[in-house]
Each structure stands twice: as structure tokens, then as C-alpha cells.
BALOBA-1460 file (C-alpha; in Angstrom, 3 decimals):
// residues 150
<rec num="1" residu="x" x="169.824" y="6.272" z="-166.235"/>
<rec num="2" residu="x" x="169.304" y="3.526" z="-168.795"/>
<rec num="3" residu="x" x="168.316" y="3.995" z="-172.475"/>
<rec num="4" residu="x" x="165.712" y="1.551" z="-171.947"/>
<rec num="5" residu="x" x="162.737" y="2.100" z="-170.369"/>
<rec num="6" residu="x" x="160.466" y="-0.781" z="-169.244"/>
<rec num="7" residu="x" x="157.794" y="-2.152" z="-172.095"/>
<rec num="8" residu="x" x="154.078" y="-0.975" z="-170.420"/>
<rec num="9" residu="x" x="151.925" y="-4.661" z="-170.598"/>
<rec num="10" residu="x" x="149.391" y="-3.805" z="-173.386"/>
<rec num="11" residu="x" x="145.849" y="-4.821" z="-173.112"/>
<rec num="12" residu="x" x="144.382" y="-7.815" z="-175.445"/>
<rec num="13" residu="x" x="143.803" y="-6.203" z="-178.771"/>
<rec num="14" residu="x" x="139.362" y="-5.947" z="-179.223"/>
<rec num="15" residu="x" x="137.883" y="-8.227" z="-181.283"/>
<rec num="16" residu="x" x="136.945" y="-7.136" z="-185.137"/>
<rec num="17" residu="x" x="133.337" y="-6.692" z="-185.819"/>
<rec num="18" residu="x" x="133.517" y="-6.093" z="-189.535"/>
<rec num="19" residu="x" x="132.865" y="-9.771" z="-190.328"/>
<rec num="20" residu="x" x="129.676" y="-9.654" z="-188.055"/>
<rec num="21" residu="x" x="127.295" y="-8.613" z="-191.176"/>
<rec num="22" residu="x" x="128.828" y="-11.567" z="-192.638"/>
<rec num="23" residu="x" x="128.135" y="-14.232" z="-190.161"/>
<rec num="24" residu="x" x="124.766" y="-13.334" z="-189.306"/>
<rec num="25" residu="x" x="123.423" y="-13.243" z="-193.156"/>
<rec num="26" residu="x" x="125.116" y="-16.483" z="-193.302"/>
<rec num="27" residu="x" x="123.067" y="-17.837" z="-190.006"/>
<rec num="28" residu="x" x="120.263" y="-15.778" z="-191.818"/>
<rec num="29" residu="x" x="120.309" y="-18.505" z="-194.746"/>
<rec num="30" residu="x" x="121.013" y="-21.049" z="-193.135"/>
<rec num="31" residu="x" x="117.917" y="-20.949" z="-191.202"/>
<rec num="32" residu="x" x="115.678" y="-20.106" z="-193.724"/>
<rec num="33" residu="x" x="117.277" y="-22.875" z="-196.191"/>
<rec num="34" residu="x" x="117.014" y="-25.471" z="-193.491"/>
<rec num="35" residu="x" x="113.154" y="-24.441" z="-192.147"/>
<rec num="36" residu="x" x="110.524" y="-26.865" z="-192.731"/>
<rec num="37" residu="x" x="106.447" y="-24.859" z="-192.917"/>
<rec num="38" residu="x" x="104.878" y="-27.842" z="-190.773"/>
<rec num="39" residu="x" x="101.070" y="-27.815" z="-191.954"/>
<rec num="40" residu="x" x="98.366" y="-27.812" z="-189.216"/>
<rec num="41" residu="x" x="97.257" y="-31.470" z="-188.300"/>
<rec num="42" residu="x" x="93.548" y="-32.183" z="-189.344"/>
<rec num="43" residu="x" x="91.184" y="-32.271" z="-186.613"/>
<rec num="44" residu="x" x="88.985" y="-34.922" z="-188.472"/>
<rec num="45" residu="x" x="89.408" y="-38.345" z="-188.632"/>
<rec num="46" residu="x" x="90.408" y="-39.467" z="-191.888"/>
<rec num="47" residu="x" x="92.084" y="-42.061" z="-194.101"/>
<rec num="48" residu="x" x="93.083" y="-41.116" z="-197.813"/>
<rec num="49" residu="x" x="91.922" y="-43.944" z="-200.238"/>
<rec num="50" residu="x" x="95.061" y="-45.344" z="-202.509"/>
<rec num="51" residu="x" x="95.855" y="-45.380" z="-206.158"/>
<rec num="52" residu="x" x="97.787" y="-46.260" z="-209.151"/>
<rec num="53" residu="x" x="97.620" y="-42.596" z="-211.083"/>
<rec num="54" residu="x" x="97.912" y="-39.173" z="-209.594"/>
<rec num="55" residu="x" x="99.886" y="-35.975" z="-210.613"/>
<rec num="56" residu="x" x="101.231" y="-34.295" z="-207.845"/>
<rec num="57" residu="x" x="101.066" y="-30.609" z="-207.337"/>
<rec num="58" residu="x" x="104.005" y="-28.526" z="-207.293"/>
<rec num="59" residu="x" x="102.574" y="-24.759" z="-207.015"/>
<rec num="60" residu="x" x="101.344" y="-25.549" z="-203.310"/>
<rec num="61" residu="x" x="100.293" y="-21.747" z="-202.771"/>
<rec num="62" residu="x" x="97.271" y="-22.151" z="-204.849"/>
<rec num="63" residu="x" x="96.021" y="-25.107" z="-202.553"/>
<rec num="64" residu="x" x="93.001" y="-25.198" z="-199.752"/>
<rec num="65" residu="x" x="92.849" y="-28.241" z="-198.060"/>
<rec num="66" residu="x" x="88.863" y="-29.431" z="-197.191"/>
<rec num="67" residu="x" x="88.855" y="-32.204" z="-194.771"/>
<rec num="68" residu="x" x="85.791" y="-34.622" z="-194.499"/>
<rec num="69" residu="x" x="85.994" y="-37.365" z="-192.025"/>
<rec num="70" residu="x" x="84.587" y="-38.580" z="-188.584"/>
<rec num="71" residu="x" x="85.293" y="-37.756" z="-184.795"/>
<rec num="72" residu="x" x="86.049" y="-39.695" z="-181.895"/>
<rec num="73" residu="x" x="82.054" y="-40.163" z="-181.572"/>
<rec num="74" residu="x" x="81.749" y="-41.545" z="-185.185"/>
<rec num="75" residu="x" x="79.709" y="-38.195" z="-186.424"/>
<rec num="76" residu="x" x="80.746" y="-36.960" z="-189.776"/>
<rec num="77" residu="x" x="82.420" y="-33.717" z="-189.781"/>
<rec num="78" residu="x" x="84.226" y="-31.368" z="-192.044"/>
<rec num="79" residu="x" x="86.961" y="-29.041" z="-191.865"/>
<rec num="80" residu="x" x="88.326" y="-25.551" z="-193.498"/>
<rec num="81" residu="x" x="91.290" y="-23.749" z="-191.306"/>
<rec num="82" residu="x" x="90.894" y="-25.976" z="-188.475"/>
<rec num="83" residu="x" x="87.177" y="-24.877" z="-188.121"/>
<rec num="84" residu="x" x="85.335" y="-27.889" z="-187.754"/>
<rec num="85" residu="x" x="81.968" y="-28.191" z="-188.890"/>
<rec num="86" residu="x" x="79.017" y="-30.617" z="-188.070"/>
<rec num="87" residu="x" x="76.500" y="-29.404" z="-191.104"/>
<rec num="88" residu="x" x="77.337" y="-28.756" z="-194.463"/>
<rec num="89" residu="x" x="75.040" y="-25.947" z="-194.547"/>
<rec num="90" residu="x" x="77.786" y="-23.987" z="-191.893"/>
<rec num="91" residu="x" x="80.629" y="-25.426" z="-193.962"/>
<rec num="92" residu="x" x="79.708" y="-24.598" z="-197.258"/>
<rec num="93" residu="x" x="79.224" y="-20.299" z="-195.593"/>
<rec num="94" residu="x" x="82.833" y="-21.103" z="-194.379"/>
<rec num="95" residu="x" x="84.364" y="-21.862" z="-197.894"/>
<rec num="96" residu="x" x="82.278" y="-18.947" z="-199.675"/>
<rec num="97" residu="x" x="83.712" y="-16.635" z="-197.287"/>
<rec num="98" residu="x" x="86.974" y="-18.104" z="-197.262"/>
<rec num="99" residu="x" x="86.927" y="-18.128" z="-200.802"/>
<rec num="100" residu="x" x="88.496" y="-14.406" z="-201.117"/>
<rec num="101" residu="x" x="91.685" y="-15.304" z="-198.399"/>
<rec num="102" residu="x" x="92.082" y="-18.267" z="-200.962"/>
<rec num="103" residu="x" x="92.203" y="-15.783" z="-204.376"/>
<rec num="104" residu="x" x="94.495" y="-13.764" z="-202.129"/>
<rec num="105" residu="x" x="96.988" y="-16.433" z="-201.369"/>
<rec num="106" residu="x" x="97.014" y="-17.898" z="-205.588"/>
<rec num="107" residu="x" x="98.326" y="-14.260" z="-206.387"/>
<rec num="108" residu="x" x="95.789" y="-14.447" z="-209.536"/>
<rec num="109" residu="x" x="95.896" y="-18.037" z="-210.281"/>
<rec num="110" residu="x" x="93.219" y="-20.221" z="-210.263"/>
<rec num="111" residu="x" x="92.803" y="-21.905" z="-206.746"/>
<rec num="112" residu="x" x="92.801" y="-25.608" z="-206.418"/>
<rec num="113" residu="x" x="90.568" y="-26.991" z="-203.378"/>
<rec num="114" residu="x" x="91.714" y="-30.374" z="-202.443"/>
<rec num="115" residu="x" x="89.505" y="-33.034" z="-200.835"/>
<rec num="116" residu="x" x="90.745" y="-35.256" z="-198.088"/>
<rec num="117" residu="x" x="88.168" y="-37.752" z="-197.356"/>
<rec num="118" residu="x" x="87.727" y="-40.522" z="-195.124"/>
<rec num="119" residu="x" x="87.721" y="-43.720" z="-197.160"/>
<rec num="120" residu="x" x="85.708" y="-45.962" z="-194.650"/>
<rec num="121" residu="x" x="83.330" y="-43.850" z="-193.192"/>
<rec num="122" residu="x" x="82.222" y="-41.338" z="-195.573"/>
<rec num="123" residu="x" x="79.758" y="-42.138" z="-197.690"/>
<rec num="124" residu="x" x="79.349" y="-41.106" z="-201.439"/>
<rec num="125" residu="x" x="76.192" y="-38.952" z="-200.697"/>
<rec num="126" residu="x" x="78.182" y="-37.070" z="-198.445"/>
<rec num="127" residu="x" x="81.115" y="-36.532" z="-201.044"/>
<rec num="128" residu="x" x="78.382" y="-35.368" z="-203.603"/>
<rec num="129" residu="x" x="77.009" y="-33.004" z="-200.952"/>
<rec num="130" residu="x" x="80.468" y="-31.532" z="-200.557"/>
<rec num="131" residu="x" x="81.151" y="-31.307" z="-204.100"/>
<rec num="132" residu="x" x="77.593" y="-29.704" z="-205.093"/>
<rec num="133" residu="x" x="78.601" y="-27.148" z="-202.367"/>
<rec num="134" residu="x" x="81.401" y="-26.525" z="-203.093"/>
<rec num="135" residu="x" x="80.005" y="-26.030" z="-207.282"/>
<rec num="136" residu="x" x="77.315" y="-23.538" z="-205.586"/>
<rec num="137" residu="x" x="80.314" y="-21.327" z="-204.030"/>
<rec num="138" residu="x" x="81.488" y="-21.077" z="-208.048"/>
<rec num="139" residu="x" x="84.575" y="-23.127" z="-207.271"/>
<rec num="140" residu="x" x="86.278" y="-24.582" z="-210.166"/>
<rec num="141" residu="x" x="88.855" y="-26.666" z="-209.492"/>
<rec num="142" residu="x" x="88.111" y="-29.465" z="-207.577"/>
<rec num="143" residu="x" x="90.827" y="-32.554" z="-206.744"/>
<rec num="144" residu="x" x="90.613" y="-35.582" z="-204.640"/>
<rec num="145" residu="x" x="93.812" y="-36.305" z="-202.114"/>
<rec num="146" residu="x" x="95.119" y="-40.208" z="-202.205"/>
<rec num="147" residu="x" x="98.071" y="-41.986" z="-201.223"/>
<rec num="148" residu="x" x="100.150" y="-43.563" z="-203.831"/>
<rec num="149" residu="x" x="99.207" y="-47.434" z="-204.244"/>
<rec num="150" residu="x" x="102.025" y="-49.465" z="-205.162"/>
């Protein structure tokens, strides 16, 4: 009889899981620091006119974009939530009844409605059209998108 008996082969030891929490709130942030909100591509034809002075917006909540442009066709159209419109008369009942989901999304501020316009194919008739509209659905703030000329 010996005094030693054979050492049994022990199994791999399991693997920890108390730094799991840890590594998935750090994937967690990670994703949501390195996520970029892509905005919807405009369905109408446009091209923003240039210039020397603009302030740009920070607070981008507040924002609804209003697109007025052409199609393929050459037809003036406009746009609100990728609705596209072919009278004003239907577009201006789309932004007075998307005028509450806008008051909504400002959380109590005072909504900004930008204009992105075609340059070279709307007219200034049209713009005015749009912008008496737009005064009729009791909006106040009213801005005009451009590219920065340099």
C-alpha cells in the first residue's frame, strides 16, 4: 500500500461571469456613442442656394424640415415626412396637422420649420405660396436652408 494515492485529472475550472454586466454596458456605450441618426433622403429634387451669413442650429429637436423642389418630370412638388405633395392646398392640411407631432417633439419650445428649396426651378411665387401657408397654419418661425458660400 502506498501513502500516495494517484491525483484524479480535474476538469478546466468554468469561466467567471461576474464581469459580464461589465462588458456588455461597456458594448452598451460604445454603440450608442458611436451611432450616427441618418435623416431620411428627400424625395424632391432640390439644390440649396449658397451664402456668406448663416447661424447654424444646434437644438436640432425643435426642427421640421419642408422640402420644395421638382421631380424627375420637372413638376413642382413639396414634401413633409416623406409625403410628397403636388398642390399646396394638400400640403399646407399636411403641416397643420403635423403641426401637433412637431410641438410634441420641441418638448415646449418654439418649433423652427426649415425650408429647403430648389434654387433653379422654384420660382419666388411658389416660395411666397409656401410661406403664406405656412403663416395661415399660425407658424412662427420660419428659416431658409443654404449651403455655406465661401
Amino acid at each position: 500500500m502506498s501513502k500516495f494515492s494517484k491525483k484524479k485529472k480535474r476538469g478546466t475550472p468554468g469561466i467567471s461571469t461576474a464581469s459580464l454586466p461589465d462588458i456588455v454596458f461597456m458594448l452598451l456605450f460604445f454603440f450608442m456613442t458611436v451611432t450616427v441618426v441618418k435623416e431620411n433622403p428627400a424625395k424632391v429634387l432640390y439644390t440649396k442656394p449658397t451664402t456668406k451669413f448663416y447661424d447654424k442650429i444646434e437644438d436640432r429637436n425643435t426642427i421640421a424640415y419642408l422640402y420644395v423642389g421638382t421631380d424627375d418630370k420637372g413638376n413642382i412638388r413639396y414634401e413633409i415626412n416623406g409625403q410628397v405633395y403636388d398642390k399646396l392646398t394638400s400640403f399646407r392640411d399636411e403641416i397643420i396637422a403635423n403641426k401637433e407631432y412637431v410641438l410634441k417633439k420641441a418638448k415646449g419650445k418654439e418649433p423652427i420649420y426649415t425650408l429647403k428649396i430648389d434654387k433653379d426651378n422654384v420660382d419666388v411665387q411658389i416660395v411666397a405660396k409656401v410661406r403664406k401657408a405656412l403663416q395661415e397654419a399660425e407658424i412662427q418661425t420660419i428659416l431658409y436652408s443654404s449651403d455655406k458660400r465661401e
